[in-house]
Backbone as a ProteinNet text record, in pm:
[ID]
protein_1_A
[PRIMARY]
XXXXXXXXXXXXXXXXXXXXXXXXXXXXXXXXXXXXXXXXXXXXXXXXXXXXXXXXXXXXXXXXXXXXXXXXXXXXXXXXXXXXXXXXXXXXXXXXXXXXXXXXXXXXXXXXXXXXXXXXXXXXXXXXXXXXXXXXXXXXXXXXXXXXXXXXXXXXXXXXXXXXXXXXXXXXXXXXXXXXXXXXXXXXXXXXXXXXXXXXXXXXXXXXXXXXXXXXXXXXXXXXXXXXXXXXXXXXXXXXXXXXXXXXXXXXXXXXXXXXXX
[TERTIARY]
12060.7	12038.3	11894	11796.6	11697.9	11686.1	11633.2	11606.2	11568.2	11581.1	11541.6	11401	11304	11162.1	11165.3	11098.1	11098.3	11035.5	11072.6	10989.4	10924.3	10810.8	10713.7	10708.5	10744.2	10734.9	10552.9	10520	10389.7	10382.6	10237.5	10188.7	10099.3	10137.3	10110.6	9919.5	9843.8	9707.4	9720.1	9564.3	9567.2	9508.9	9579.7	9521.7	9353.5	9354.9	9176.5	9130.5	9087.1	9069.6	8904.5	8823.8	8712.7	8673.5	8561.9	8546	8662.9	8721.3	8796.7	8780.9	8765.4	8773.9	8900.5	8924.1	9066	9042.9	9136.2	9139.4	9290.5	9260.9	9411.7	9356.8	9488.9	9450.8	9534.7	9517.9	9536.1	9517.4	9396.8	9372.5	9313.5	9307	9269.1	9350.7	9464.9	9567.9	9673.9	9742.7	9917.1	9888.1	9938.7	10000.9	9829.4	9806.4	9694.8	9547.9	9504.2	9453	9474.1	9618.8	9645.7	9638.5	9649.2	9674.9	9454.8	9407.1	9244.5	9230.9	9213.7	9178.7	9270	9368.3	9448.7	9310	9352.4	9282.6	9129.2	9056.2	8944.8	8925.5	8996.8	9017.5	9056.1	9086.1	9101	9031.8	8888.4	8787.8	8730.5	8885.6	8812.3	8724.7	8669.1	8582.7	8714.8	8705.3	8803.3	8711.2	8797.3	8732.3	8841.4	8826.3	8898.1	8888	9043	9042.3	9058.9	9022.5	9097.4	9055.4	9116.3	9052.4	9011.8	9031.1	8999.7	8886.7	8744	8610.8	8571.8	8651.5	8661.5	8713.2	8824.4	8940	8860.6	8823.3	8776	8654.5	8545.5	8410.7	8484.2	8618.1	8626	8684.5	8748.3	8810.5	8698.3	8572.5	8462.6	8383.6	8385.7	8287.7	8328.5	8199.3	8267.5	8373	8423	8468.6	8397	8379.9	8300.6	8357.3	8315.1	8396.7	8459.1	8453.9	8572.9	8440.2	8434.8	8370.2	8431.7	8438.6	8478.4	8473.9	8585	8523.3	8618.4	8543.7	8627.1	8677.2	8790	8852.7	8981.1	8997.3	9145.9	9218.6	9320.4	9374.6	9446.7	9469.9	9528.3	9409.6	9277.8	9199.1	9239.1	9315	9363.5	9228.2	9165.4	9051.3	8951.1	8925.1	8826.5	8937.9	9035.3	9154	9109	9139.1	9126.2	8986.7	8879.2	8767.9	8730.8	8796.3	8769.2	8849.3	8952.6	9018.9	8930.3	8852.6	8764.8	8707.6	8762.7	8673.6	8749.1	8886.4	8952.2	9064.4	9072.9	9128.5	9287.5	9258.8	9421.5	9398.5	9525.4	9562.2	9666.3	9588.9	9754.8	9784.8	9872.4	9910.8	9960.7	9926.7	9992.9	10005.1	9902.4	9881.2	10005.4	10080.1	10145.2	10197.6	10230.7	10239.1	10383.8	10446	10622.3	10631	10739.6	10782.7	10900.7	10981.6	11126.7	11184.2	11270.9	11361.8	11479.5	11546.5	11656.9	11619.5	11673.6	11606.4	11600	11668.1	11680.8	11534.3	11495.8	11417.4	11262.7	11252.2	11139.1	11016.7	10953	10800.8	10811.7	10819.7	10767.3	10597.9	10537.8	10421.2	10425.3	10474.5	10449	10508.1	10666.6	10713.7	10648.4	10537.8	10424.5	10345.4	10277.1	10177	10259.6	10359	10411.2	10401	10461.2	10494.1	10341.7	10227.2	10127.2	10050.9	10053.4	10000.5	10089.4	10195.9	10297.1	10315.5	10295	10340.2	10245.5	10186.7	10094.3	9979.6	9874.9	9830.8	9795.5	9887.8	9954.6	9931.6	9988.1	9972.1	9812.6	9781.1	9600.8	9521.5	9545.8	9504	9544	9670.8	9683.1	9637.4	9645	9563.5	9410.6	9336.9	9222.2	9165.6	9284.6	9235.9	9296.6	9376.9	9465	9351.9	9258.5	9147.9	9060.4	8991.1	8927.4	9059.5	9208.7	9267.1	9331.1	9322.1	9361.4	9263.4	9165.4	9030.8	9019.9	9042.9	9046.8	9148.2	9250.8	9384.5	9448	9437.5	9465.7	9445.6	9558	9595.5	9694.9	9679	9767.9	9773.8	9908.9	9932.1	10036.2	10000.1	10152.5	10158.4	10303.4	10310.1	10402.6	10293.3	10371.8	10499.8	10633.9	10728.2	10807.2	10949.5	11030.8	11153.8	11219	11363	11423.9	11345	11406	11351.5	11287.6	11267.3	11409.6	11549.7	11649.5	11745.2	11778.7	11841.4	11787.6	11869.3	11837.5	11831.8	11769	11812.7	11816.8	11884.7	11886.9	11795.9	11671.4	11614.3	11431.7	11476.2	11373.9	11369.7	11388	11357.1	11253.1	11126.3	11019.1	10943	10995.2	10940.7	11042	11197	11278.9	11277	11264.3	11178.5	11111.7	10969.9	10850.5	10867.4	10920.9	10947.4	11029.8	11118.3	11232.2	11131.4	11085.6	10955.9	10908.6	10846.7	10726	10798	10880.7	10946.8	11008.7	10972.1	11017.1	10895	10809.4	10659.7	10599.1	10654.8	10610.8	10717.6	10770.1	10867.3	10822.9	10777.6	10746.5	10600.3	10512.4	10395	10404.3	10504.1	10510.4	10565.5	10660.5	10683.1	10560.6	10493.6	10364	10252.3	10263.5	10181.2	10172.9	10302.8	10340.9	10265	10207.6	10139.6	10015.4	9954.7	9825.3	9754.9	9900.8	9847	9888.8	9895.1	9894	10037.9	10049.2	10215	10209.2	10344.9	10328.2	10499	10462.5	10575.9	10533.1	10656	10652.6	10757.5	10642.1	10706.6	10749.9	10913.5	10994	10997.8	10885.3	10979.5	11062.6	11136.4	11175	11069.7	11168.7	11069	10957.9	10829.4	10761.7	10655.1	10568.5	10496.5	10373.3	10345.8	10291.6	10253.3	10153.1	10139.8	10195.8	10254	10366	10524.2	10494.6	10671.5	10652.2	10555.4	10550.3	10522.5	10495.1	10416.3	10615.6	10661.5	10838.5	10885.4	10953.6	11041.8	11066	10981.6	11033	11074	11064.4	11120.6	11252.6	11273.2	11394.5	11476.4	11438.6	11516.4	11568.2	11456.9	11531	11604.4	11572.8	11669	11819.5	11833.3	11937.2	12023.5	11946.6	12014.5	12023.9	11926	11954.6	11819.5	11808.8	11676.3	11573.3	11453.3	11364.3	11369	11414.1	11403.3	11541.2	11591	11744.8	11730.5	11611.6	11581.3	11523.5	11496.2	11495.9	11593.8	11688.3	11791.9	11900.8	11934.2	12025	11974.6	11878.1	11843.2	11767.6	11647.9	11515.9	11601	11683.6	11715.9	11860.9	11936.3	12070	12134.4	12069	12104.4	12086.5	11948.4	11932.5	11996	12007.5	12063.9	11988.5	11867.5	11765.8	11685.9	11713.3	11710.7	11503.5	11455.8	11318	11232.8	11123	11041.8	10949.3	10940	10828.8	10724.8	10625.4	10497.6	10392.8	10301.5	10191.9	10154	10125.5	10083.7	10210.3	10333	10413.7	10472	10387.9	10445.6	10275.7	10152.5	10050.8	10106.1	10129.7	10166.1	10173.1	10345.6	10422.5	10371.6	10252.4	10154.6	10033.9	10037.1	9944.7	10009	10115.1	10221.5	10212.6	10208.5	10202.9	10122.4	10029.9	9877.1	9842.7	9909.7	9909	9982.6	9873.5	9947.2	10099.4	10138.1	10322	10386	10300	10362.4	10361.4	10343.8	10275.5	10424.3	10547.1	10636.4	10689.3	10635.5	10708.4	10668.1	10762.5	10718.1	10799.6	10795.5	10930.6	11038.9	10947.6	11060.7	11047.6	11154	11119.4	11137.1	11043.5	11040.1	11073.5	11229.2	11253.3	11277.7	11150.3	11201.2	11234.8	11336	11432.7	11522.7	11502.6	11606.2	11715.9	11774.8	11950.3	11958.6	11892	11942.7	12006	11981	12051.1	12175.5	12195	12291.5	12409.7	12459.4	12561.2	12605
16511.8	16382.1	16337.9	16295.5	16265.7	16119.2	16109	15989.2	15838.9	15732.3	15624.8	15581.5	15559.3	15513.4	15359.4	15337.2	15210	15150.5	15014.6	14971.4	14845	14813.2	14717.9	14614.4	14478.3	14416.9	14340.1	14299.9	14261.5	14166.4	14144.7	14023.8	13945.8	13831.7	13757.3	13740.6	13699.1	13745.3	13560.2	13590.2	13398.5	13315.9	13177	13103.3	13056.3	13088.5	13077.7	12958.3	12858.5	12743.5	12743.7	12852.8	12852.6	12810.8	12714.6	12654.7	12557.7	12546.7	12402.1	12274.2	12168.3	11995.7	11957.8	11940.1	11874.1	11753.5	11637.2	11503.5	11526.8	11435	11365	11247	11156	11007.2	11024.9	10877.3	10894.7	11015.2	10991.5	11116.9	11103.6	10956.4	10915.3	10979.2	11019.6	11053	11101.2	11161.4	11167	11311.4	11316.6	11436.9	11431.1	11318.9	11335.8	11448.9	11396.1	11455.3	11603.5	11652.6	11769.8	11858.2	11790.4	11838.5	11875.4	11745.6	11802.8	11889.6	11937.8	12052.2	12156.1	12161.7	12264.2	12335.1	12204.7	12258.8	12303	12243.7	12264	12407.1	12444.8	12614.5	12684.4	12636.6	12729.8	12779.3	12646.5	12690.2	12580.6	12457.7	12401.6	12288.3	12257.9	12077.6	11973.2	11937.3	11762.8	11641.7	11595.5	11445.8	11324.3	11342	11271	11127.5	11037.9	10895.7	10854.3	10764.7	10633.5	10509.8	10403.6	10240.5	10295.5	10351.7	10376.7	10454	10403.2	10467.7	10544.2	10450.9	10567.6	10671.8	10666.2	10777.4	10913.6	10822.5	10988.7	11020.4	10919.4	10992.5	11120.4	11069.7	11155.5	11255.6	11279.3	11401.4	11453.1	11406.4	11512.9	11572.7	11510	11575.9	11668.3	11774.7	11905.4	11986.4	11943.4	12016.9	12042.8	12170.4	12141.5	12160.7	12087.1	12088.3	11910	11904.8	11740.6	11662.7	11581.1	11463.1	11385.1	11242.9	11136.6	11019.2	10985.1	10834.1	10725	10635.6	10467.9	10389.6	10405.5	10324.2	10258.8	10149.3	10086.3	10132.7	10195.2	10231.3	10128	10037.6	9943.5	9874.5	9899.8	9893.8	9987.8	9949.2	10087.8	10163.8	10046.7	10106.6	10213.4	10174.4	10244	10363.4	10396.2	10500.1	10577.7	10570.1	10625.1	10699.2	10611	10679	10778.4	10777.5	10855.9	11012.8	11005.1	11147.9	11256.6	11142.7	11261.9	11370.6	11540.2	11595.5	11705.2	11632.8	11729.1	11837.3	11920.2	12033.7	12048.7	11972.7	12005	11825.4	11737.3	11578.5	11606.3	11550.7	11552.9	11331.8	11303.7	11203.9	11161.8	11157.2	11112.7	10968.2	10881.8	10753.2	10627.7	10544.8	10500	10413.8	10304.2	10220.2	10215.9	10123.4	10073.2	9963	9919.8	9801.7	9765.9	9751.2	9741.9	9639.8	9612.6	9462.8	9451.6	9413.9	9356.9	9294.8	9306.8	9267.2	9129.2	9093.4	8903.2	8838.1	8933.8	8885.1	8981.5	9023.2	9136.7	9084.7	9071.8	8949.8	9031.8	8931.7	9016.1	9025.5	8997	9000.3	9187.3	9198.9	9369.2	9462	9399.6	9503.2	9494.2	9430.2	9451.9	9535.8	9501.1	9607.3	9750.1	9749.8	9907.1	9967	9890.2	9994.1	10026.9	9930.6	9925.8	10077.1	10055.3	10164	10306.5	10268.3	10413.7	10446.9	10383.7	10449.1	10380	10330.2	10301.6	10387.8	10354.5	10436.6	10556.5	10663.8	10822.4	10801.8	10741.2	10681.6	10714.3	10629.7	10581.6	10752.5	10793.6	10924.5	11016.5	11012.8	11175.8	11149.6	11017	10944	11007.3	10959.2	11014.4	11201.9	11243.9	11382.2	11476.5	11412.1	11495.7	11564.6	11448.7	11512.5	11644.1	11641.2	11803.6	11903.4	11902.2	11977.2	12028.5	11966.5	12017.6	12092.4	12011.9	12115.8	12256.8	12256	12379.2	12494.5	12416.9	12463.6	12509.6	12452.7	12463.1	12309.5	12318.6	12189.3	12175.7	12126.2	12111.8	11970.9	11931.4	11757.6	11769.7	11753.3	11742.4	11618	11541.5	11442.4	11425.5	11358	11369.6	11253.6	11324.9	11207.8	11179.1	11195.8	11174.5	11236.6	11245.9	11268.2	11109.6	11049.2	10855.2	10884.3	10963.8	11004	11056.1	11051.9	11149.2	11053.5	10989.4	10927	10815.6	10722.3	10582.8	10529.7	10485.4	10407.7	10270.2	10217.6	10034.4	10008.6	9877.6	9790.5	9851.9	9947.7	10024.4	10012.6	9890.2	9843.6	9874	9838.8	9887.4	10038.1	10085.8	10263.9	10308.9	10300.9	10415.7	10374	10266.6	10200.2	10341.8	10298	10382.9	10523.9	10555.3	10691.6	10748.6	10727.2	10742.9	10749.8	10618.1	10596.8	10751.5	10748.2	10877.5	10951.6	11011.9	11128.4	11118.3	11030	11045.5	11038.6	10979	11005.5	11185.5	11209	11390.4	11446.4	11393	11485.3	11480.2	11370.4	11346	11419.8	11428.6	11498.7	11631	11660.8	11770.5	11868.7	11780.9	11805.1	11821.7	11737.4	11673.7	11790.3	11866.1	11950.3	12072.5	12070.8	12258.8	12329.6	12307.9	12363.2	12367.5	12261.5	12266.5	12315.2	12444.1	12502.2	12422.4	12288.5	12208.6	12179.7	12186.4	12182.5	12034.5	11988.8	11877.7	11850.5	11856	11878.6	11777	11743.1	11662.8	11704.2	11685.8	11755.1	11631.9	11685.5	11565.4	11549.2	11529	11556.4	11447.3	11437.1	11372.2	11329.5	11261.6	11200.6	11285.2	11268.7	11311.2	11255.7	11328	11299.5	11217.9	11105.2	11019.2	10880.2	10831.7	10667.5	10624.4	10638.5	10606.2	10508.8	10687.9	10669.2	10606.8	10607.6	10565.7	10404.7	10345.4	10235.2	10129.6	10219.6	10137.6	10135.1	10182.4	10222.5	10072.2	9984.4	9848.1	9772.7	9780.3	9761.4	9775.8	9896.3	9945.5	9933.6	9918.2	9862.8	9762.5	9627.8	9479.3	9534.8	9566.4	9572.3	9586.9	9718.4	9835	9747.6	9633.6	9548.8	9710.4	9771.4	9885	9868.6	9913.1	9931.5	10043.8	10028.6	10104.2	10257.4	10315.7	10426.1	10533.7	10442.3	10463.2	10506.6	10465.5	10477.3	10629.7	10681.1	10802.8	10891.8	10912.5	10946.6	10913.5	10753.3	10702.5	10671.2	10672.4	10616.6	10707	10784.5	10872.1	11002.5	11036.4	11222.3	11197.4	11092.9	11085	11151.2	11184.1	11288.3	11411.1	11447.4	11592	11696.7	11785.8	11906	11964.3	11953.5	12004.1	11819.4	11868	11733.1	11761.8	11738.2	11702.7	11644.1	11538.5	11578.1	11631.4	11648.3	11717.3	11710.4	11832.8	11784.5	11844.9	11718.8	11708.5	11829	11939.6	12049.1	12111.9	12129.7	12185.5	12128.5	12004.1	11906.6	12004.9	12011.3	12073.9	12194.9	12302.5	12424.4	12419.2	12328.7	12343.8	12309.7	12211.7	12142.1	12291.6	12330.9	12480.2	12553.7	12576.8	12674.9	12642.6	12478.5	12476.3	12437.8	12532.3	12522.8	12675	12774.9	12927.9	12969	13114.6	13177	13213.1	13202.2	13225.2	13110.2	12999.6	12907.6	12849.8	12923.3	12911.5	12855.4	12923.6	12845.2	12766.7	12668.6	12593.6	12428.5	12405	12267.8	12183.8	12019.1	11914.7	11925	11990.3	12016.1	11940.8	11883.1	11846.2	11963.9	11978.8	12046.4	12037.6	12012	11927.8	12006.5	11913.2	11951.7	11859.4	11856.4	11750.9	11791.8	11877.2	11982.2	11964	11941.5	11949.2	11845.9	11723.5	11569.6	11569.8	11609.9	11603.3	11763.3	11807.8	11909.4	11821.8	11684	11677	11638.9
10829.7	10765.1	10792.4	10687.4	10689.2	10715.7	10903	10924.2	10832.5	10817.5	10718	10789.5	10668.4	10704.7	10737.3	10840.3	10852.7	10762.7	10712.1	10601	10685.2	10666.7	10720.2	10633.9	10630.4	10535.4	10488.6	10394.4	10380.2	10465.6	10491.9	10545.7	10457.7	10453	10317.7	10367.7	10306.4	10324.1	10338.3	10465.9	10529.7	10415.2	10406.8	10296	10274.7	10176.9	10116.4	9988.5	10070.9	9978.7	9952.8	9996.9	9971.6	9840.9	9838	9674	9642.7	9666.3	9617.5	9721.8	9650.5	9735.8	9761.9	9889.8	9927.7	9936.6	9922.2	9994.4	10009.8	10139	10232.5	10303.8	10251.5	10285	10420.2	10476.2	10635.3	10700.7	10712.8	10775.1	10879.5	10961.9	11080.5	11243.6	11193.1	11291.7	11246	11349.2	11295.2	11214.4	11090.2	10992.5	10906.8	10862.9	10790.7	10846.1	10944.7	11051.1	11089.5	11124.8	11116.4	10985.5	10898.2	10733.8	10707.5	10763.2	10678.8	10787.7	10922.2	11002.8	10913.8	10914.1	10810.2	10672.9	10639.3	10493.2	10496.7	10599	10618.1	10718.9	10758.1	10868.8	10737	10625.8	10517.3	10412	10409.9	10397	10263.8	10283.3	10200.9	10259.8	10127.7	10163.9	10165.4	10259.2	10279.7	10284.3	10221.8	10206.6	10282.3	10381.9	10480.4	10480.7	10383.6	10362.1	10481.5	10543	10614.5	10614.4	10633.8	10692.9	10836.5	10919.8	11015.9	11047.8	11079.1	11080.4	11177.4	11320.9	11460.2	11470.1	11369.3	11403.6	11337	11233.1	11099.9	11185.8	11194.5	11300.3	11406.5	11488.3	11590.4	11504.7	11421.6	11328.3	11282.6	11192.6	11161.1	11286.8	11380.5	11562.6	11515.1	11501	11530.5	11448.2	11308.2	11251.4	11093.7	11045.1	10941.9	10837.6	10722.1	10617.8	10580.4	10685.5	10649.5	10632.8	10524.1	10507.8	10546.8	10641	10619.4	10523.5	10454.2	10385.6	10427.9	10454.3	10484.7	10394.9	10374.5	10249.3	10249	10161.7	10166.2	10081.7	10083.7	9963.3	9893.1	9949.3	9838.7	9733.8	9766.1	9664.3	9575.2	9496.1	9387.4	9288.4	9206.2	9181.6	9243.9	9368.5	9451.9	9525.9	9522	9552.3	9366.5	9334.3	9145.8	9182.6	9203	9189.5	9306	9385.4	9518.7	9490.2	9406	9414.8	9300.1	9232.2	9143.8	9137.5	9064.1	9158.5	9215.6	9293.8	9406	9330.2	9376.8	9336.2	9428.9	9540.5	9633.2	9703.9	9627.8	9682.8	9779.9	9901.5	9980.5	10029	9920.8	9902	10107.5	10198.5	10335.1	10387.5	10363.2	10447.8	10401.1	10516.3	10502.8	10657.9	10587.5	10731.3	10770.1	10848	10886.1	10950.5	10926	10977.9	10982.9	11063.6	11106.6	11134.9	11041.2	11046.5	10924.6	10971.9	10888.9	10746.4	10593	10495.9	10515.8	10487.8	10508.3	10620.7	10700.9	10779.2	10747.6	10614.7	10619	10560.1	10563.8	10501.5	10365.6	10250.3	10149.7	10085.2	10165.1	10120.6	10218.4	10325.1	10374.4	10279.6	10269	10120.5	10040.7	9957.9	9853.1	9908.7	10003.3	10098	10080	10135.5	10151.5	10040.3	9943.3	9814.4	9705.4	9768.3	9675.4	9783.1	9918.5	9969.8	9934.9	9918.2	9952.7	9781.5	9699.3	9541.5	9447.1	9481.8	9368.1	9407.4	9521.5	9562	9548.8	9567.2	9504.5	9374.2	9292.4	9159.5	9075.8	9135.8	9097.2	9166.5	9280.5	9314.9	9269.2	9225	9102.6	8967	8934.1	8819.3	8806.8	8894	8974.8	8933.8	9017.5	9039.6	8951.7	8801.4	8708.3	8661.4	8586.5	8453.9	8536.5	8609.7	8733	8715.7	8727.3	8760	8646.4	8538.4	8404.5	8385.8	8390.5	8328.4	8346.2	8471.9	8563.7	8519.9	8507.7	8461.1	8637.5	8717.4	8875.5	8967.6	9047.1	9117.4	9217.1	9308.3	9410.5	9475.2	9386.6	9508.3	9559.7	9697.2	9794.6	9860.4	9846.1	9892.6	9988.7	10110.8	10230.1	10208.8	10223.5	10167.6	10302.3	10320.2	10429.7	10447.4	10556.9	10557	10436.6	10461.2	10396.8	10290.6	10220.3	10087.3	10019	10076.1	10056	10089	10193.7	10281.5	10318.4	10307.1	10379.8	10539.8	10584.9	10751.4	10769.8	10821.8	10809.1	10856.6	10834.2	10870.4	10795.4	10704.7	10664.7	10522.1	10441.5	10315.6	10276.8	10317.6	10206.9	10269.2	10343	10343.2	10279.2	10290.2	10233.6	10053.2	10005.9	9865	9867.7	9907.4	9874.1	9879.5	9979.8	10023.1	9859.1	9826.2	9735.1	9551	9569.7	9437.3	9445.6	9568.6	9626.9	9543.3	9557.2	9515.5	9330.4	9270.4	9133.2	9081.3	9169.8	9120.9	9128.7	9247	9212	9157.9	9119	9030.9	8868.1	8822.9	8733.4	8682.8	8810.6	8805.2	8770.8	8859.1	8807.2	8671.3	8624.7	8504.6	8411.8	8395.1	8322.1	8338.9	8494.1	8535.6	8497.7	8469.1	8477.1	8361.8	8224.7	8141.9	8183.3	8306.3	8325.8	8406.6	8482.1	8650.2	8751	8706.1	8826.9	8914.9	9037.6	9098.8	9210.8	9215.1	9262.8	9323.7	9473.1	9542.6	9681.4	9733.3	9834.8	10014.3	10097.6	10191.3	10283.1	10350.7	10384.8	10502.1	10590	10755	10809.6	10928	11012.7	11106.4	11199.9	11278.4	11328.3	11286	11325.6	11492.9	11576.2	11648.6	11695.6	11652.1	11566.4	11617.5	11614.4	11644.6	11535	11453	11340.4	11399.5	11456.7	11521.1	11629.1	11719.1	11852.8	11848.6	11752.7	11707.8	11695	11661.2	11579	11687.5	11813.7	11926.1	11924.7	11941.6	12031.4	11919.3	11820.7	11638.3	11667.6	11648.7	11629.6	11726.7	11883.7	12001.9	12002.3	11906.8	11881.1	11740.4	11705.2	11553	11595.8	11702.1	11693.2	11836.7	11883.4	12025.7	12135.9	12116.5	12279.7	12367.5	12470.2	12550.8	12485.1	12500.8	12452.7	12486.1	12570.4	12623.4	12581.1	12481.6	12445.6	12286.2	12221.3	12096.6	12035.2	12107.8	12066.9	12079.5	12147.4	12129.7	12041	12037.5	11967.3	11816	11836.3	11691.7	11569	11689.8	11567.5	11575.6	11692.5	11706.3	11661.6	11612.3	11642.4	11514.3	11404.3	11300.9	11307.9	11393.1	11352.5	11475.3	11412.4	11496.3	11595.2	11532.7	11654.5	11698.3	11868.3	11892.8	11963.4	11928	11884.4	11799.7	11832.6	11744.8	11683.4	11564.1	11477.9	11508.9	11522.1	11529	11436.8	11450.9	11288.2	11273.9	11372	11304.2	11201.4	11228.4	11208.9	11037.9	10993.5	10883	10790.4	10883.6	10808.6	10739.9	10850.9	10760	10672.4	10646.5	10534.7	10409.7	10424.3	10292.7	10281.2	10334.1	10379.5	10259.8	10317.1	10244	10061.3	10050.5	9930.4	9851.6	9921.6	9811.5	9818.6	9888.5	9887.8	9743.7	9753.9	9582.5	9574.5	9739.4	9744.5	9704.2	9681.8	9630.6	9506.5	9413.5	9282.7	9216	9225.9	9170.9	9190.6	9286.4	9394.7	9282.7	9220.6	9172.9	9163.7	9155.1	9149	9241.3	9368	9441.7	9580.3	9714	9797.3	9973.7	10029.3	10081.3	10217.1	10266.7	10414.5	10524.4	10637.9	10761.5	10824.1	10824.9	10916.5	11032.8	11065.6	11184.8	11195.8	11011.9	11048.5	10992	10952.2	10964.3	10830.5	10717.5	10558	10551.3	10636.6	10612.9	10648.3	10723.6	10759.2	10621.3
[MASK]
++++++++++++++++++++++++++++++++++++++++++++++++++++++++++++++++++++++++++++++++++++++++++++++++++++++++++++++++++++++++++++++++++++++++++++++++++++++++++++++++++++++++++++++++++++++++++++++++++++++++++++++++++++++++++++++++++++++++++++++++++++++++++++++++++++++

């Protein structure tokens, strides 16, 4: 009997964004941050959004490729004119705030949803006409496990989050004759002055002690009891701007470690 050859499977060749402009908003910290070192080790130009001028200065020290720019995105206009140009949008920046509806300011639920979906909005608005042209495009929008699923006291992110996602779905429909793909990646709790910023939120919300909230509250769905970390949310936006991801469109892409299988 003639032994069986081992078969070696390929190794997919490392991603090459050489020549194309990335932007990713929030990109002061957290996922954003991890996402432009991503894209920029790949060889593209980033154009690194934030309101935050310290944060982005310390993100360009020393890395090349990332431009910083200082911006509000709820200036929707000046968001429109900033994505011009870019060849790969990674839709990320987004705030929280935790409380019961009856008690939730609605002037922040305006804030949220103008940063979290209009925003995205005005920036794929922005960066469609370059990516048609081209006939090539990549927007990934950083969405949520609450892009899928709801959590109490989280009215205007799981809103936005949810919008987020009929907005790239819709893009992508719109996209698909033009090259262009438009998918949104979902994590869970991620590692984050995000998440770290809510604990005492969600401790008065949830009536437990602070030190009780990550267990009972951020890990208490998922199977794998950790959290995510920003590099690990980059990849996956990595992944979908690679030529393995060429068919990857209107789709949501979750890492949640278990939390939507129950």
């Amino acid at each position: 009997m003639t032994p069986l050859t081992p078969v070696t499977a390929p190794t997919a060749p490392p991603l090459d964004l050489g020549g194309r402009t990335a932007l990713v908003t929030g990109a002061a910290g957290g996922i954003g941050r991890a996402c432009a070192l991503r894209l920029a080790a790949a060889g593209a130009k980033v154009r690194a959004v934030d309101r935050d001028a310290v944060g982005l200065d310390a993100l360009a020290e020393g890395a090349p490729g990332i431009e910083p720019r200082v911006l509000d995105l709820t200036d929707l206009d000046a968001a429109e004119a900033a994505a011009a140009g870019t060849d790969v949008l990674v839709n990320n920046a987004g705030i929280q705030l935790v409380r019961p509806v009856e008690e939730f300011p609605p002037d922040v639920f305006h804030t949220v949803l103008t940063l979290m979906v209009e925003a995205p909005f005005r920036l794929i608005r922005g960066a469609l006409p370059h990516m048609y042209g081209q006939n090539w495009g990549r927007i990934v929008n950083v969405s949520s496990v609450h892009g899928l699923r709801a959590s109490a006291y989280k009215s205007a992110y799981v809103t936005a989050k949810h919008g987020l996602e009929g907005l790239s779905k819709t893009v992508a429909l719109e996209g698909a004759a033009h090259g262009v793909t438009s998918n949104c990646v979902n994590p869970s709790y991620v590692r984050t002055p995000l998440v770290e910023r809510q604990i005492a939120d969600q401790a008065t919300a949830h009536g437990i002690p602070e030190e009780q909230v990550l267990t009972q509250v951020m890990l208490r769905d998922s199977a794998l009891k950790r959290l995510i970390e920003p590099e690990e949310v980059a990849e996956a936006v990595a992944h979908l701007c690679s030529p393995q991801a060429s068919f990857m469109t209107g789709t949501s892409m979750v890492l949640d470690g278990g939390w939507t299988a129950h």
